[in-house]
N, C-alpha and C positions, 0 to 999 in steps of 0.2 A: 563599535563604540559602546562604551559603560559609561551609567549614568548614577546620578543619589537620587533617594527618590523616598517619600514620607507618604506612605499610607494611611489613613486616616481612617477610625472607624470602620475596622476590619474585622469581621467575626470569621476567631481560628478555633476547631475544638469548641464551639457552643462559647466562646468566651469575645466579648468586641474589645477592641483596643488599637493601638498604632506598628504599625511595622517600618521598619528603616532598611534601606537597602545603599549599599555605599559603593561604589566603585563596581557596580553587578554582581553582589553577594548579598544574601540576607543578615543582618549584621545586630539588630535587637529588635524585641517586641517586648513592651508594657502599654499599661491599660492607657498612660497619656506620656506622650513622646515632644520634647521640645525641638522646634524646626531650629534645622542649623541653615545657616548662611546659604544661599546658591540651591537650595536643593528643591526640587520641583514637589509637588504633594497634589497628591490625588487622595480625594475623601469618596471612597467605599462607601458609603453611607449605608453599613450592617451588612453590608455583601459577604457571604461565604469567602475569602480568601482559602485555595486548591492550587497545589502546584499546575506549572501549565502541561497541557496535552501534549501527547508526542505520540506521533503516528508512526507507527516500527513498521509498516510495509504499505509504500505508497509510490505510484510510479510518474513522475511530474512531467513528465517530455510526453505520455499518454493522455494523461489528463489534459495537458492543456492543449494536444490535440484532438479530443474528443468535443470541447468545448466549439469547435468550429466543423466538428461531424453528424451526420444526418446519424438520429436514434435508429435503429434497424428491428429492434428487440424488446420480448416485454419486460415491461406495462405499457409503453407507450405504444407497439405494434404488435398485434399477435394475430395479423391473417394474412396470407398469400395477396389479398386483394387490400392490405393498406400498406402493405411493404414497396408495393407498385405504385402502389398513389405517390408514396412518399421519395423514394428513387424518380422518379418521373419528376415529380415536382420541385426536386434539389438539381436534376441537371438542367432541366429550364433557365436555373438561375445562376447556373454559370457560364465561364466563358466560353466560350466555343476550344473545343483539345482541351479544358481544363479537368483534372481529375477526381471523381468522385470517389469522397470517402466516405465509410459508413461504419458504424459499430452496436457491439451490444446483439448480433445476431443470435439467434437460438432454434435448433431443428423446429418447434413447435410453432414457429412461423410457415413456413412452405417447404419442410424438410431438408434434405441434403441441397445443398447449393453447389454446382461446379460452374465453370466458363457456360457453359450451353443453355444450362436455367440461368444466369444471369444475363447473359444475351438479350433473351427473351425480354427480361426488366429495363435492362438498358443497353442499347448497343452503338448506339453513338457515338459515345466519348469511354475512355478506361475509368472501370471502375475497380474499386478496392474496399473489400465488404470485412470486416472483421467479427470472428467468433466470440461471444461472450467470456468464452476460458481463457481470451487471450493468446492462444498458440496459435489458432489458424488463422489465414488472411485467404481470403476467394478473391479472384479475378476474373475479369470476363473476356473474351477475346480479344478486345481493344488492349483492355491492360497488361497481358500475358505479351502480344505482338510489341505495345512501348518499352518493355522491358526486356525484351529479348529472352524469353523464361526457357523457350525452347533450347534453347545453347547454353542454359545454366547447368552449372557441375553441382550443385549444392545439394545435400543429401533429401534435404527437407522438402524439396518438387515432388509433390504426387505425379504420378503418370501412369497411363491406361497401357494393356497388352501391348499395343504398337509402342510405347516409347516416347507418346504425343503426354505435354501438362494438360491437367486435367480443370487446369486453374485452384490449386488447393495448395498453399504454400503453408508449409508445417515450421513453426520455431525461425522462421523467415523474417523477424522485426529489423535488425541490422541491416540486411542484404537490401529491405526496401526502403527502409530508411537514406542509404546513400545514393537511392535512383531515383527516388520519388521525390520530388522537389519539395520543401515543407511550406506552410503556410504561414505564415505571423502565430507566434504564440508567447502569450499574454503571461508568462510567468509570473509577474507583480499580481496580477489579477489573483492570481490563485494564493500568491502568497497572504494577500488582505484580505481574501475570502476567508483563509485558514485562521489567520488573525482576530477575525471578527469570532471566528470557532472556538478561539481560547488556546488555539496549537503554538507552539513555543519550539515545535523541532521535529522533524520529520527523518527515517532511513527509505532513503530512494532505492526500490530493491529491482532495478533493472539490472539482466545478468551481463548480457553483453554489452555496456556501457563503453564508449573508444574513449581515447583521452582528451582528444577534441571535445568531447560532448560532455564531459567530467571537466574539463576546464571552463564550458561558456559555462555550469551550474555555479560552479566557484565565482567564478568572476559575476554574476545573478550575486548571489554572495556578499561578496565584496563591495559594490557598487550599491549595497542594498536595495535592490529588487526585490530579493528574496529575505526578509528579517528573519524568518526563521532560522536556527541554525538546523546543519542539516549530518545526516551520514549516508557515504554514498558506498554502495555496493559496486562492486569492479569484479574485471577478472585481474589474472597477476599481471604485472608488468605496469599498471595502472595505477596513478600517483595525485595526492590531490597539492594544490601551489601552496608551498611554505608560507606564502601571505594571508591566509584563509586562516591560521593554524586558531583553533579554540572553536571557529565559525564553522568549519566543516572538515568532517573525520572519514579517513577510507573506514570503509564497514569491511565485513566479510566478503569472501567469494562466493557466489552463488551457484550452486549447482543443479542444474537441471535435469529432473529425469523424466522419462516417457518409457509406459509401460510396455509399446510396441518398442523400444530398441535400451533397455536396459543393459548397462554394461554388467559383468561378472563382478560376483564381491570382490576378489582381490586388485581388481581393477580399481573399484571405487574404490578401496581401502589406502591403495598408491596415490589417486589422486590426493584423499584428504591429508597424506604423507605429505603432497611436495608442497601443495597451499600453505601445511605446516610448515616447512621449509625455509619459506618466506613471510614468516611470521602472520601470517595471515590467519582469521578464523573461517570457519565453514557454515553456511548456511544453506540449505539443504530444499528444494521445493517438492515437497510431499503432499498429494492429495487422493489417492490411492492404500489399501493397506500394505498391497507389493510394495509401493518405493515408501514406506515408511521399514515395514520389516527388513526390505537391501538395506537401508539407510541404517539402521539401528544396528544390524551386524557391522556395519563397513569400519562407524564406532567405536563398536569393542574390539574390534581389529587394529583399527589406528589407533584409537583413545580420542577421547574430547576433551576440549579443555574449556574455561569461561570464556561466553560469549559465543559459541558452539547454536545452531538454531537449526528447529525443523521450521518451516514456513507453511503456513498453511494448517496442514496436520487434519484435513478434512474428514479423516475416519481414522480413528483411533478407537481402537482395542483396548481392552481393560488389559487382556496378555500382555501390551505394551509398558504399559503404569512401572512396574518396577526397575523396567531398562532405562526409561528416560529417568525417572527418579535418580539409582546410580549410575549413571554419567553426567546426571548434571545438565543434558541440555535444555534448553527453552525452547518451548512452543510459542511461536508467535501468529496469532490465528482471529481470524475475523466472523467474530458472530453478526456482527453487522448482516452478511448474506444471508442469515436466517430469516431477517426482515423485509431483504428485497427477493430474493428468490428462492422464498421455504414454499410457495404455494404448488411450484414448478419441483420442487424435493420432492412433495408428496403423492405427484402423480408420477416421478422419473426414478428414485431410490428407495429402493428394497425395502420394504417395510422392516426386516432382519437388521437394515442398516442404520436407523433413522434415532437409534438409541447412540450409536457412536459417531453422528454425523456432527462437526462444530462442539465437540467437546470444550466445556470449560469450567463450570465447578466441581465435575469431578478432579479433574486435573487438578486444580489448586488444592482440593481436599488431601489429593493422592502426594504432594509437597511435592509437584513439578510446576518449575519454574515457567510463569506462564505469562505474556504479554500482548497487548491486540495493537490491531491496525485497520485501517480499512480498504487496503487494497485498489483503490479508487485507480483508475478508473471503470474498474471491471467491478468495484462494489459501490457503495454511496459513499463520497466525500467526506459529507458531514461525519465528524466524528462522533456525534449525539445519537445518531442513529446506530453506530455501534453499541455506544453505552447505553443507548434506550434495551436496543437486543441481548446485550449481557445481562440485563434484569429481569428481561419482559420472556423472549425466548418465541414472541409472535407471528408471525407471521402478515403479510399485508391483508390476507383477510381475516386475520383475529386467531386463526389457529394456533396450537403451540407444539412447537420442536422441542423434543429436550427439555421438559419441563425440570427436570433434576437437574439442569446443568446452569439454571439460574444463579447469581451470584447479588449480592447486596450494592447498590451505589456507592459506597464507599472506596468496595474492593476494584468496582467496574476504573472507577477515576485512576486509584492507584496501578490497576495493569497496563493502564491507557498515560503511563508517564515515565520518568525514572530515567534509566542511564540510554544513549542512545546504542552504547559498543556492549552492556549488561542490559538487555530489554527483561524489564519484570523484577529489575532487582531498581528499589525505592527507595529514596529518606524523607524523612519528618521532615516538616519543616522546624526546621531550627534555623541560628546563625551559623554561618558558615557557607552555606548552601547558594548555587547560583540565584537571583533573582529573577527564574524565572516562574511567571505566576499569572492566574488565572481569577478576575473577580466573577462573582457569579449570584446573580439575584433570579430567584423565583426559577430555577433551572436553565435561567442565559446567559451566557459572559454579558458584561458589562464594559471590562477594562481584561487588557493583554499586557502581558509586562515580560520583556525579553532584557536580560541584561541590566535589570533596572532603570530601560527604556520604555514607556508607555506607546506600543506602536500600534493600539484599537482601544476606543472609548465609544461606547457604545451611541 
């Protein structure tokens, strides 16, 4: 739904005045605007008017199961003897056979976790522990024996000399997704969370996405749960419902690489062929300098085109600067982590590394297309804390990453908006342009505007 909608006492460019938004387009701005007939008005009162946020890498079916998962990892745990506490004291409080979930884990808790250390923590009921990076998922023997892991064909089971799981499932999110029963989640929630953020549209960059699970987000969508508009990442064959169309766009395909089983370039360079094939873009999940270097060749092998994305992009090379430069692709990348897990960077990467770790003003400097997200729920939500980290560059105890790679508030907003299928590429606000918009006092939204719907007042 599209609305009219008379802003009031809007400061755009250092200047206050009225903005009119008609049918969900911005459509004039002068210093005083007369109300037309039916149109609702919201008075700004001197608030910044800022296009609204859009979170280019965010994964919603995570997030909003983490919101009913026990923390595992720091800040909130970081010793062998409160990871126990807190495992122990989450399955007290379930049902008897009910399954315990966890996340946010990190070695720097009680090291390597398989089935046999988890045991120890909980052995009563299955539990399912998940790794900070998101790829790994642990189980304990309860949970390995409910799943039948042992007779699993699936590449991604760790298993010891004998042949036995080890409880370490690799890139295993789908496969437990359709065993593990899910819990209630609160989609709306997160969307008025996000709302209250100032977010106006989100790309869900989950890879293996079914079409089942791509149609409840649409129909979330549709039904407005979700006001955001959104774009969703798929593999091919994967379709989002003609009745969404404007609300929610298929994004690229996402391609995952791991540096234990990297495929050959020509390999990668075919796949980004057939994705091409079916008109589709490529988005690429890079956090490594190998799968940034495969990934950059595979490229100039197939070509890129716009809308073409590395993800991530967590150590970049200055060697690099010029390939992404001519081709065109965007970096879509979360300095946010630098604020929640730079303290944990400084004791775990390279100091040789730590100049190219979460590059971002150099990148822009270097005129690569560059856009942020926050990766939530493996980073922080809020998307403020991103934009706080693209300025600040701090760290939670005050240190700083990257001090060169600082960017201005200005620029921070504009990477953190813009097209969702061109992430990093922006427009003015003018007329013409969707109404969707962000007021902002003393550095908090105030008011959300989707569509030239007001769907958060502070």
């Amino acid at each position: 739904m599209v609305a009219d909608l008379l802003i009031r006492r809007a400061r755009l460019r250092g200047q206050v005045g009225d903005l009119r938004c008609v049918e969900g387009r911005l459509t004039e701005l002068a210093p005083r605007l007369v109300r037309h007939p039916g149109e609702e008005e919201l008075d700004a009162a001197g608030g910044e008017v800022v296009a609204g946020l859009v979170d280019h890498h965010v994964h919603l079916r995570a997030l909003a199961a983490a919101g009913t998962s026990v923390l595992a990892g720091p800040p909130e745990v970081n010793t062998a003897a409160e990871l126990a506490g807190r495992l122990a004291g989450a399955a007290a409080r379930l049902a008897p056979g009910g399954w315990l979930r966890a996340v946010g884990y990190h070695e720097s808790v009680a090291g390597v976790l398989d089935a046999v250390r988890l045991d120890a923590l909980v052995a009563d009921r299955p539990v399912r522990l998940q790794h900070r990076g998101g790829s790994l998922w642990m189980l304990n023997t309860a949970g390995l024996e409910a799943l039948g892991v042992a007779d699993c064909a699936e590449t991604g089971v760790e298993r010891d000399d004998l042949g036995r799981p080890t409880g370490r499932l690799w890139r295993m999110d789908a496969w437990l997704g359709r065993r593990v029963e899910r819990g209630a989640s609160d989609l709306g929630a997160i969307s008025r969370r996000a709302a209250a953020w100032g977010v106006t549209a989100m790309t869900d960059a989950t890879a293996d996405r079914s079409q089942a699970e791509t149609d409840e987000l649409a129909a979330a969508c549709a039904d407005g749960v979700i006001v955001q508009r959104l774009c969703l990442m798929s593999p091919l064959g994967v379709t989002v419902p003609e009745a969404t169309a404007g609300r929610v766009v298929l994004g690229p395909v996402k391609v995952l690489l791991d540096d234990v089983d990297l495929p050959v370039l020509d390999e990668l360079a075919d796949r980004f062929g057939r994705i091409r094939g079916q008109g589709r873009c490529v988005a690429v999940h890079c956090v490594t300098r190998v799968q940034l270097v495969l990934t950059m060749a595979a490229f100039a092998l197939a070509g890129a085109r716009p809308g073409d994305r590395i993800e991530h992009g967590a150590l970049i090379g200055q060697d690099q600067f010029a390939g992404l430069r001519s081709l065109g692709v965007s970096v879509v990348t979360q300095p946010g982590l630098v604020a929640t897990r730079g303290d944990r960077y400084l004791q775990d990467v390279p100091p040789e590394d730590l100049d190219d770790l979460w590059r971002l003003g150099s990148l822009c400097r270097a005129g690569i297309t560059v856009a942020l997200g926050t990766d939530a729920p493996y980073g922080a939500a809020d998307p403020w804390v991103t934009l706080r980290a693209a300025e600040q560059r701090s760290t939670a105890s005050g240190a700083v990453i990257g001090g060169a790679e600082r960017i201005g508030r200005a620029d921070a907003l504009a990477l953190m908006a813009g097209s969702l299928l061109r992430p990093g590429r922006t427009s003015a606000l003018v007329p013409g342009i969707d109404a969707d918009l962000c007021v902002v006092q003393d550095g908090v939204p105030t008011h959300t505007v989707i569509a030239g719907n007001v769907v958060f007042r502070a």
